[in-house]
N, CA, C and O atoms as a CHARMM CRD file, in Angstrom:
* protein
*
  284
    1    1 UNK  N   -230.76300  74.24000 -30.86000 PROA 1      0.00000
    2    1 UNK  CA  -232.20600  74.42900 -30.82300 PROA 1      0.00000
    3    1 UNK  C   -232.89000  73.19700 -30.23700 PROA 1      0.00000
    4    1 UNK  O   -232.22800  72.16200 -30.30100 PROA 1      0.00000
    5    2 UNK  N   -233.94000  73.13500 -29.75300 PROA 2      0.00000
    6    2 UNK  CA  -234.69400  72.05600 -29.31800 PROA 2      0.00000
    7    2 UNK  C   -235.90700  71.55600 -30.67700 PROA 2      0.00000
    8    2 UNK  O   -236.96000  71.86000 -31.23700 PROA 2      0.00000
    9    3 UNK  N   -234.97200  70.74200 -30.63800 PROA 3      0.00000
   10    3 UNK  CA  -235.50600  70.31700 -31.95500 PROA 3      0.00000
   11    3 UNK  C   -235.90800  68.59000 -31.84600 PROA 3      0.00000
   12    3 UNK  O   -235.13100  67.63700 -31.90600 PROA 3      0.00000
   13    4 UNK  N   -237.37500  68.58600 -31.67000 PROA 4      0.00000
   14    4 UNK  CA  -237.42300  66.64100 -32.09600 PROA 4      0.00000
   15    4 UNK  C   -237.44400  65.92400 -33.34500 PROA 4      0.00000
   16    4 UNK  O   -237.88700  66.43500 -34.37400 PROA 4      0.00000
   17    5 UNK  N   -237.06100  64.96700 -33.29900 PROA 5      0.00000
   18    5 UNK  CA  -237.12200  64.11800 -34.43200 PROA 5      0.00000
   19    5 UNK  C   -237.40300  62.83300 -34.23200 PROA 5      0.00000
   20    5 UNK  O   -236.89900  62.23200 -33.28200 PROA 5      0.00000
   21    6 UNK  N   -238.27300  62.21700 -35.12900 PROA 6      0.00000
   22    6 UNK  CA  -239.03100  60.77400 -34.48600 PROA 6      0.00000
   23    6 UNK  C   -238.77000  60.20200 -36.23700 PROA 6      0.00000
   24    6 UNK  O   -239.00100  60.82200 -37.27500 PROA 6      0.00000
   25    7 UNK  N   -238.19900  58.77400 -36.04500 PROA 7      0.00000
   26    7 UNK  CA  -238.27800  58.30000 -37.29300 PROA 7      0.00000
   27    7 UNK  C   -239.13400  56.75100 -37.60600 PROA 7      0.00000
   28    7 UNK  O   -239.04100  55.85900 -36.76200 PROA 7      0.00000
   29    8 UNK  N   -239.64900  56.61600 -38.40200 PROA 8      0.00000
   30    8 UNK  CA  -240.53200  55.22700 -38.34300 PROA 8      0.00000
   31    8 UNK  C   -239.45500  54.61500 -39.07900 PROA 8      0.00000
   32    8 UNK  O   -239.33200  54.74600 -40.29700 PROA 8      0.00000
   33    9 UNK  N   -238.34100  53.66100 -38.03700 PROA 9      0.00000
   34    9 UNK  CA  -237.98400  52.79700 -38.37700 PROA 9      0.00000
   35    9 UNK  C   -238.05700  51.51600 -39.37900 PROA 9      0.00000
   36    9 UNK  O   -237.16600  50.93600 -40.00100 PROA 9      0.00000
   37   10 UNK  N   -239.42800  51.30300 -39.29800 PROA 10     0.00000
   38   10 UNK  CA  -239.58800  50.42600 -40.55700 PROA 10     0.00000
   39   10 UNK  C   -239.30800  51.06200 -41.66200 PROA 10     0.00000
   40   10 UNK  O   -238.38900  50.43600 -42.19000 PROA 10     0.00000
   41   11 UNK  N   -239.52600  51.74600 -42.14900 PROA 11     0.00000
   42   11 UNK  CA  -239.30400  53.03300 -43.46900 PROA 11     0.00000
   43   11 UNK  C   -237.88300  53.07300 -43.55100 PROA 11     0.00000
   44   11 UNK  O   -237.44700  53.02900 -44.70200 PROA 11     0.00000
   45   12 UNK  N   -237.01600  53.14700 -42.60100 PROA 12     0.00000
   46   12 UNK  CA  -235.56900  53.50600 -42.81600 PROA 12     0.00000
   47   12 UNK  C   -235.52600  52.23500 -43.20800 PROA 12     0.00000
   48   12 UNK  O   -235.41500  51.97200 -44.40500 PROA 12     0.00000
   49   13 UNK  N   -235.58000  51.58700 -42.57500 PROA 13     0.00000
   50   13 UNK  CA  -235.13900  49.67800 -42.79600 PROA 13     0.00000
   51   13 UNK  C   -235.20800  49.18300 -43.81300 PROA 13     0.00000
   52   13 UNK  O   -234.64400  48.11000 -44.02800 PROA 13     0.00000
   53   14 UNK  N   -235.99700  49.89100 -44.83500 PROA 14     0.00000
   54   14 UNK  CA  -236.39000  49.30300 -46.08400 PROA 14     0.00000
   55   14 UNK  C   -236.00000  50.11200 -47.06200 PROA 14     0.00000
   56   14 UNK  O   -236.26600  49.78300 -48.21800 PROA 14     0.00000
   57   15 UNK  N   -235.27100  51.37000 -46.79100 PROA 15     0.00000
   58   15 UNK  CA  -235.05800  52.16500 -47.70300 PROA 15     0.00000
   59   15 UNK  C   -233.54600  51.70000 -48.73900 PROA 15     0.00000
   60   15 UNK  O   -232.42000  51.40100 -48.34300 PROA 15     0.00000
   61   16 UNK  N   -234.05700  51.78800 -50.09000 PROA 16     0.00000
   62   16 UNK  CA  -232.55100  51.33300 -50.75600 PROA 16     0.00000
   63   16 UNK  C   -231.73500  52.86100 -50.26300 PROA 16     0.00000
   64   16 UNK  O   -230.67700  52.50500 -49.74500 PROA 16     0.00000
   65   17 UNK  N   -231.81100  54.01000 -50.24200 PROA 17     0.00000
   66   17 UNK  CA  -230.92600  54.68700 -49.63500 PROA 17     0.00000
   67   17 UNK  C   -229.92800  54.66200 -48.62800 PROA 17     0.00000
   68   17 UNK  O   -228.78700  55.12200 -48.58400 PROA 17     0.00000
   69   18 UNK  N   -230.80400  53.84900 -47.62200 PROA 18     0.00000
   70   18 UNK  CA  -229.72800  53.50200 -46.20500 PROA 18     0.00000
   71   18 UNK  C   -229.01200  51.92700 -46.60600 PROA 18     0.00000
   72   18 UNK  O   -227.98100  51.56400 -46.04000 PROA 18     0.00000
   73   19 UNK  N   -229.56300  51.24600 -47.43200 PROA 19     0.00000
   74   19 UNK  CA  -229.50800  49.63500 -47.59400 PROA 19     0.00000
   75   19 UNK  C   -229.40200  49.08400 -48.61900 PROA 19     0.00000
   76   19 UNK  O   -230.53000  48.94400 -49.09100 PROA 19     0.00000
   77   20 UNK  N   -228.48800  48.58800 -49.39500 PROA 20     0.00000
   78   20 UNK  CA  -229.01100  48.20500 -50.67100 PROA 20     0.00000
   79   20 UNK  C   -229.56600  46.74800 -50.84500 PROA 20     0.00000
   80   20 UNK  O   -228.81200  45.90500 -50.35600 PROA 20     0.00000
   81   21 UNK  N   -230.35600  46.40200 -51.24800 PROA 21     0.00000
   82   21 UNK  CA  -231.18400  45.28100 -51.17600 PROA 21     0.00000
   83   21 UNK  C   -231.77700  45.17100 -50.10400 PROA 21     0.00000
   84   21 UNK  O   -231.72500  44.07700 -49.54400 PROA 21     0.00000
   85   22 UNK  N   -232.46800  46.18800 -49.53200 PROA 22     0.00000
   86   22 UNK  CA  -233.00700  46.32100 -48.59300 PROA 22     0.00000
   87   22 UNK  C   -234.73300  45.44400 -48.09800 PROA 22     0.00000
   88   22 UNK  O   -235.32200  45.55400 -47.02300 PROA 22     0.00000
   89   23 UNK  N   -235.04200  44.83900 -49.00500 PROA 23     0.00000
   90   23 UNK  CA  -236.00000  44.30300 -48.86700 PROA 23     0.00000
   91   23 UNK  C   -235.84100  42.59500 -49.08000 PROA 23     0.00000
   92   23 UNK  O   -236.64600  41.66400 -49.10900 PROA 23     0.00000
   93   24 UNK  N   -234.34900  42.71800 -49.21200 PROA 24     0.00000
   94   24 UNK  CA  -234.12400  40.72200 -49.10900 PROA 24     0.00000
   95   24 UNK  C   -233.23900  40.33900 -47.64900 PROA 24     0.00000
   96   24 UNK  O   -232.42200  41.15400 -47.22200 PROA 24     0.00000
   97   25 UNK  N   -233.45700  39.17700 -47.01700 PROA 25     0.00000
   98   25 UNK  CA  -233.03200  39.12900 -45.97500 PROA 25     0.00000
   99   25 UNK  C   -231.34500  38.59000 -45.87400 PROA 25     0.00000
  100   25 UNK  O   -230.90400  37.47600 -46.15700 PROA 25     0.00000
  101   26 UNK  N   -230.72600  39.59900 -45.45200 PROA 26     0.00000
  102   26 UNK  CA  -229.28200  39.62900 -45.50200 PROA 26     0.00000
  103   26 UNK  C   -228.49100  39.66600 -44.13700 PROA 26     0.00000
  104   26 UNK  O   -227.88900  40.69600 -43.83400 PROA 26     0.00000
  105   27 UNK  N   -228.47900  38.49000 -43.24900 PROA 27     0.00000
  106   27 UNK  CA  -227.79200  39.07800 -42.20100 PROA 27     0.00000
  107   27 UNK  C   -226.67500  39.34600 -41.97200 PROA 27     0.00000
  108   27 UNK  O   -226.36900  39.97500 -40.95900 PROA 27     0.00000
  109   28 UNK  N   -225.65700  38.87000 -42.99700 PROA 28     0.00000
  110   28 UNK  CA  -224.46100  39.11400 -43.34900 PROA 28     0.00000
  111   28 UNK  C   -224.21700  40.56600 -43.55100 PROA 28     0.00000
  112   28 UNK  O   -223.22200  41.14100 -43.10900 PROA 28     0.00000
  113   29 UNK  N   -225.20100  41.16000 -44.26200 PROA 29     0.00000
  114   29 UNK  CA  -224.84500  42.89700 -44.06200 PROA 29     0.00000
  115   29 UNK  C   -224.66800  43.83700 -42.97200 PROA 29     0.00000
  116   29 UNK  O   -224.88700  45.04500 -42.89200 PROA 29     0.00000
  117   30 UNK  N   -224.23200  43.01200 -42.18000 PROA 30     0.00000
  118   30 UNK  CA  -223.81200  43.68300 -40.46000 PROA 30     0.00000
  119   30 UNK  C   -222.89600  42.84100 -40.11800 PROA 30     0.00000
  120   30 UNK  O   -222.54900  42.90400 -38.93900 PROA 30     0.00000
  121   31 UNK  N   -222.19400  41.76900 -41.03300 PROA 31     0.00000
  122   31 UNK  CA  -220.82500  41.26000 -40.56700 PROA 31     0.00000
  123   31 UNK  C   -219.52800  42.08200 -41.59600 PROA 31     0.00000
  124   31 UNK  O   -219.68800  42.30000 -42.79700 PROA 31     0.00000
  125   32 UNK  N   -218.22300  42.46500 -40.78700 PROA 32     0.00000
  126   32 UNK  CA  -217.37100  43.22100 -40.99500 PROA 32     0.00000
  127   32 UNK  C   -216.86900  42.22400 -42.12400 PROA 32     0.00000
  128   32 UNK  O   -217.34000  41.09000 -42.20600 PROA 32     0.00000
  129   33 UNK  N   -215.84800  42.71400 -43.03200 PROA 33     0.00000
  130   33 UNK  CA  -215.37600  41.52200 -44.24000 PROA 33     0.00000
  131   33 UNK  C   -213.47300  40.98900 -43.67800 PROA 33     0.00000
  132   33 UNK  O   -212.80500  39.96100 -43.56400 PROA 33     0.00000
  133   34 UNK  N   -213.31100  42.63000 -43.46400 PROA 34     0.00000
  134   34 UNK  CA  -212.08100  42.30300 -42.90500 PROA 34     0.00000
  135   34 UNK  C   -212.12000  44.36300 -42.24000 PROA 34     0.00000
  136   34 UNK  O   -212.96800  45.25400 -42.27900 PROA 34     0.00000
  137   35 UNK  N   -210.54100  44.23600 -41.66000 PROA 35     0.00000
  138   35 UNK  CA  -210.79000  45.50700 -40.93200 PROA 35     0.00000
  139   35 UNK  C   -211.10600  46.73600 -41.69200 PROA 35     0.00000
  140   35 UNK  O   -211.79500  47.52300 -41.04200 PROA 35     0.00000
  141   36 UNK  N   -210.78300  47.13600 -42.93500 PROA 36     0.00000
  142   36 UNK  CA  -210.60500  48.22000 -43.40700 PROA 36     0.00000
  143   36 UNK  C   -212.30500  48.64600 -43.79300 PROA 36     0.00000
  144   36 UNK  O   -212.56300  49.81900 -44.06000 PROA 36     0.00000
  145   37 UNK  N   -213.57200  47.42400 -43.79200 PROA 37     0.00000
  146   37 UNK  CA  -215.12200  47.74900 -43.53800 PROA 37     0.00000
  147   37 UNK  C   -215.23600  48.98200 -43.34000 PROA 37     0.00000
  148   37 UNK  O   -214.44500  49.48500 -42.54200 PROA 37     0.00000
  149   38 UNK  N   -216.11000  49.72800 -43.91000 PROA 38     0.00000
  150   38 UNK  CA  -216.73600  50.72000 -43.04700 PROA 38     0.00000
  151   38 UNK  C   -217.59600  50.44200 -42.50400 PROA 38     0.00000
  152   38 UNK  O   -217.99700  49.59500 -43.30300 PROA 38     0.00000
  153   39 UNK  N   -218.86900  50.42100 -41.12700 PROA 39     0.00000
  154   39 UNK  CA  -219.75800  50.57400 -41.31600 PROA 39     0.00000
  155   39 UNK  C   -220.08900  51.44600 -40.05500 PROA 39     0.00000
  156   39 UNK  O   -219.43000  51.76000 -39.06400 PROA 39     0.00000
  157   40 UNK  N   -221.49200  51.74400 -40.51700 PROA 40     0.00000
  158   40 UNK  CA  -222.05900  53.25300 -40.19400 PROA 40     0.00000
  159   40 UNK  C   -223.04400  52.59900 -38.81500 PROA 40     0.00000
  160   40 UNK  O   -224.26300  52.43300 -38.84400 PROA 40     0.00000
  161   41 UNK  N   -221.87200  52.22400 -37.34000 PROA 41     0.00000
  162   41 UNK  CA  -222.33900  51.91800 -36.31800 PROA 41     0.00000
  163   41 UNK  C   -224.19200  52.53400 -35.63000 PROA 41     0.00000
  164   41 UNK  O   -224.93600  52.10400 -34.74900 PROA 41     0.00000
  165   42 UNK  N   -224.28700  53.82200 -36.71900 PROA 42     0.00000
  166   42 UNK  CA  -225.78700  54.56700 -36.39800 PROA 42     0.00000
  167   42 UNK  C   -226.38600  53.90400 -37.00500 PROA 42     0.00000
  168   42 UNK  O   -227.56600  53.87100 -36.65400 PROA 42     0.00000
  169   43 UNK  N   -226.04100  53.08500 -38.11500 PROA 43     0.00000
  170   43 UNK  CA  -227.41800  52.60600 -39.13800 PROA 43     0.00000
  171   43 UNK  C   -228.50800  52.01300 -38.32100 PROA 43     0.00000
  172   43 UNK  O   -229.38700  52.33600 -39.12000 PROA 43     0.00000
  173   44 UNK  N   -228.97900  51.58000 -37.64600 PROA 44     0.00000
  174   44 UNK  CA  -229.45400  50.94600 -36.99400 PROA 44     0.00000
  175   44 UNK  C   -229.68100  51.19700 -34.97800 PROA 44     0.00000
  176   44 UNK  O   -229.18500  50.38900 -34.19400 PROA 44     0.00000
  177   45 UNK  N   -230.37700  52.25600 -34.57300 PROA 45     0.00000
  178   45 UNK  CA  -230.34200  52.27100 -33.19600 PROA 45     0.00000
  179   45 UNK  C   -231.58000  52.08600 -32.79900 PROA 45     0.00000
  180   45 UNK  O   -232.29000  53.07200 -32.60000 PROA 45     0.00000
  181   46 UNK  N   -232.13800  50.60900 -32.58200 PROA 46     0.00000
  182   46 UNK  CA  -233.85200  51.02400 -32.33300 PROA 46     0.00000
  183   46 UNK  C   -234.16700  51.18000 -31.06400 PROA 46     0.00000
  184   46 UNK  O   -235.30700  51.55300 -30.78600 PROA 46     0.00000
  185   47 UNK  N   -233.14100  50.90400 -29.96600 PROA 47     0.00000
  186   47 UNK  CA  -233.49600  51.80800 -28.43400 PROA 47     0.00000
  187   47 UNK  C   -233.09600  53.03100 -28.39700 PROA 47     0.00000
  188   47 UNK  O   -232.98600  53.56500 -27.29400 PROA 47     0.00000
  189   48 UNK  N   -232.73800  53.87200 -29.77100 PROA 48     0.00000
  190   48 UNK  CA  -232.44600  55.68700 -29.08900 PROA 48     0.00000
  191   48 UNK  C   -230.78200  54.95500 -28.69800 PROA 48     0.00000
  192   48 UNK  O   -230.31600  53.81600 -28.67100 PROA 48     0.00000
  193   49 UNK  N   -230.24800  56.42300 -28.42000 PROA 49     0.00000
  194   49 UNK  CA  -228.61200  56.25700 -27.94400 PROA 49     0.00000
  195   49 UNK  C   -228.85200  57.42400 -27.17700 PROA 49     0.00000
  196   49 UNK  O   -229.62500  58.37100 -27.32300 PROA 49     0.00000
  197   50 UNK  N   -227.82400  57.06500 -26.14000 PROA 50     0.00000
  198   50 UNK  CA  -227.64300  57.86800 -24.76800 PROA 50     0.00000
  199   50 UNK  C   -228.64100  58.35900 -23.88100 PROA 50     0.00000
  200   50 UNK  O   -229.62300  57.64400 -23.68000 PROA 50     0.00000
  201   51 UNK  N   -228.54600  59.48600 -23.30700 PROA 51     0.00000
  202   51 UNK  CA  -229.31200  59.70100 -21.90400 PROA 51     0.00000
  203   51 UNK  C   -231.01000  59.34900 -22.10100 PROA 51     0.00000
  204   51 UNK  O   -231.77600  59.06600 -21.18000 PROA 51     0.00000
  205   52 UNK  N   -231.43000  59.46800 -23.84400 PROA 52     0.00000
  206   52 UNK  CA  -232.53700  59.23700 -23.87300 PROA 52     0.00000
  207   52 UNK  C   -232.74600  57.92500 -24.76800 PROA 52     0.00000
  208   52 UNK  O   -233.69300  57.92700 -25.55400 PROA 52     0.00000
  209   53 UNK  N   -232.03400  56.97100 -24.70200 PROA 53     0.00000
  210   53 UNK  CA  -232.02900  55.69700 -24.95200 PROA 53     0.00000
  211   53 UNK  C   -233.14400  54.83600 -24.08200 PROA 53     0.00000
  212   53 UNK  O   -233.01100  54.93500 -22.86300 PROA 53     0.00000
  213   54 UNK  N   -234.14700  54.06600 -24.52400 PROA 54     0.00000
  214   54 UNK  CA  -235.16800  53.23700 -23.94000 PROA 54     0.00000
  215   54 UNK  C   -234.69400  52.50600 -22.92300 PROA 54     0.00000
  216   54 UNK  O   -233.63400  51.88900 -23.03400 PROA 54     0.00000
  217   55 UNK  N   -235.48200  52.48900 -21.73200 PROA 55     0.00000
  218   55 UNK  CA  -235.21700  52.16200 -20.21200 PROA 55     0.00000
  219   55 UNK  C   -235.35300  50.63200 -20.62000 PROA 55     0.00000
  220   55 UNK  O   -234.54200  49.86500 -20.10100 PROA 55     0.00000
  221   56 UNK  N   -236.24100  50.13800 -21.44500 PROA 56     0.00000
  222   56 UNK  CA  -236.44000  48.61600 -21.68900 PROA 56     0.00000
  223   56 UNK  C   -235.73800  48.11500 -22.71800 PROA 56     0.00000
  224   56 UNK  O   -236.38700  47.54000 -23.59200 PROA 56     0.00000
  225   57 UNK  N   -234.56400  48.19200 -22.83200 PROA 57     0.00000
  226   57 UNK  CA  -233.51000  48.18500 -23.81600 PROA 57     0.00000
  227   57 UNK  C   -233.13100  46.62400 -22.80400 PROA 57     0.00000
  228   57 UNK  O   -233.78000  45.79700 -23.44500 PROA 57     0.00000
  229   58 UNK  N   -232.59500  45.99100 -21.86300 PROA 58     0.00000
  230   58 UNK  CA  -231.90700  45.42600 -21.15800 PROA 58     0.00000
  231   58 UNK  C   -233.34300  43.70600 -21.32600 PROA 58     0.00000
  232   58 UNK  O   -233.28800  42.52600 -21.67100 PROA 58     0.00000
  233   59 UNK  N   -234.06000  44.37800 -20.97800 PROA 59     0.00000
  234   59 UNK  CA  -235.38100  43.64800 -20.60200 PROA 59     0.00000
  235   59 UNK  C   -235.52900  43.00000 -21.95900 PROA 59     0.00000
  236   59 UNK  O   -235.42200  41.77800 -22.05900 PROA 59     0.00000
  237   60 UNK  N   -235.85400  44.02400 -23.36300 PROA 60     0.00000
  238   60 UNK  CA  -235.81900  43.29700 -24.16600 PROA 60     0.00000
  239   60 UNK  C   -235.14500  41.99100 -25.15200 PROA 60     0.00000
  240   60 UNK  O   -235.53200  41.09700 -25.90600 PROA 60     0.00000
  241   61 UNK  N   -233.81400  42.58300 -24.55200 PROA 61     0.00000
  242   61 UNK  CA  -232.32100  41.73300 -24.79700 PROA 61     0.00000
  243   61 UNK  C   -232.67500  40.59700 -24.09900 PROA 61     0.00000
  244   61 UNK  O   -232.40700  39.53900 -24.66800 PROA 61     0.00000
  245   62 UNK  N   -233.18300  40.53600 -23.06600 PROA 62     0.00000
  246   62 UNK  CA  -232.60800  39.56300 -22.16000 PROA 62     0.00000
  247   62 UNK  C   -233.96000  38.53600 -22.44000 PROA 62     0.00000
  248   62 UNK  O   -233.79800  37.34500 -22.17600 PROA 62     0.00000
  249   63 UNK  N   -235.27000  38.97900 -22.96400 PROA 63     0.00000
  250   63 UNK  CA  -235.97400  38.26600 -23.62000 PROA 63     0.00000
  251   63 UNK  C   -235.41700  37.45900 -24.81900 PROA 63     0.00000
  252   63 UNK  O   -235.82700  36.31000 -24.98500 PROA 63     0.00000
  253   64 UNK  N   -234.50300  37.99900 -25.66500 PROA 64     0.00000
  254   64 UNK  CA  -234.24200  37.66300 -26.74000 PROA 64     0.00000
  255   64 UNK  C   -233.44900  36.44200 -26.56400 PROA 64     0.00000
  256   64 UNK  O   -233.61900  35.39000 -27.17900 PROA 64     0.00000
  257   65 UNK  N   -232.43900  36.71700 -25.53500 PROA 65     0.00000
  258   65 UNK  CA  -231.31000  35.54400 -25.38300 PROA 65     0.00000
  259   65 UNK  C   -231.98100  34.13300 -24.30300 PROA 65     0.00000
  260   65 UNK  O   -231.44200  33.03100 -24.20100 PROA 65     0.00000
  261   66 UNK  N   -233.15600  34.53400 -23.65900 PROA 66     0.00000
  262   66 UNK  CA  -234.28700  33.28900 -23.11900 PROA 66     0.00000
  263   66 UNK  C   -234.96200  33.21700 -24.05800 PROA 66     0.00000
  264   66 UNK  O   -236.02600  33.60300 -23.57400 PROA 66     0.00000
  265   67 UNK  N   -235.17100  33.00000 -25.11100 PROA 67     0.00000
  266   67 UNK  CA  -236.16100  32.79000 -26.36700 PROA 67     0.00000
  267   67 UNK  C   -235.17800  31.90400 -27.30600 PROA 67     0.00000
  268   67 UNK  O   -235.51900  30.85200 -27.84500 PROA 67     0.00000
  269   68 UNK  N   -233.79700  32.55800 -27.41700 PROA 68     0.00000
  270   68 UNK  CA  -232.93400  31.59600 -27.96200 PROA 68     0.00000
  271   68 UNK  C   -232.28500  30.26900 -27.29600 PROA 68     0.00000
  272   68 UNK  O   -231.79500  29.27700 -27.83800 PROA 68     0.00000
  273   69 UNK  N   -232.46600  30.62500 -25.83100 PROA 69     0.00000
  274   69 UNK  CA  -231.87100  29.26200 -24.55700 PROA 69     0.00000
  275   69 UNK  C   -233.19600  28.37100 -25.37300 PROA 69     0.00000
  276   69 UNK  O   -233.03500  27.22200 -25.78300 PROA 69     0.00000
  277   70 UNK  N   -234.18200  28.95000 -25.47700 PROA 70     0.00000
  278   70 UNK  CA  -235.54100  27.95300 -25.88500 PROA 70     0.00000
  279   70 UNK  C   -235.27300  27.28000 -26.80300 PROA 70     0.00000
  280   70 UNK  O   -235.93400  26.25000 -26.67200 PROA 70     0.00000
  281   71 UNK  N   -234.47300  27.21400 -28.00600 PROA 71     0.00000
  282   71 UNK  CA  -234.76300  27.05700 -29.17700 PROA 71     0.00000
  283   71 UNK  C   -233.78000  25.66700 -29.23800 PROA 71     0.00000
  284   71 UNK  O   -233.67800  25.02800 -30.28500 PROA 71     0.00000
């Protein structure tokens, strides 16, 4: 079916459902521990995935890593 779906990311981001301790800053909760990790490579897609993935996906990256040359 043609079906859309739009999600306000901030809302997922904070949800203890998708996250637990979702409202303390953890960046370690996206490092693997050892191989047998699960993690749920979708948790997180904020350019969209595939054919309709954001055209400024590249642009924004590449801001990110000249912002860090800055630092």
């Amino acid at each position: 079916p043609q079906t859309q779906l739009a999600l306000c990311h901030y809302a997922t981001s904070y949800s203890e459902e998708n996250f637990s301790m979702a409202n303390e800053f953890q960046p370690e909760r996206w490092l693997r521990k050892d191989n047998l990790d699960r993690v749920d490579n979708f948790g997180s897609i904020p350019f969209g995935y595939g054919i309709r993935s954001c055209i400024g996906r590249r642009i924004a990256e590449l801001e990110i890593h000249l912002a860090l040359i800055q630092v």
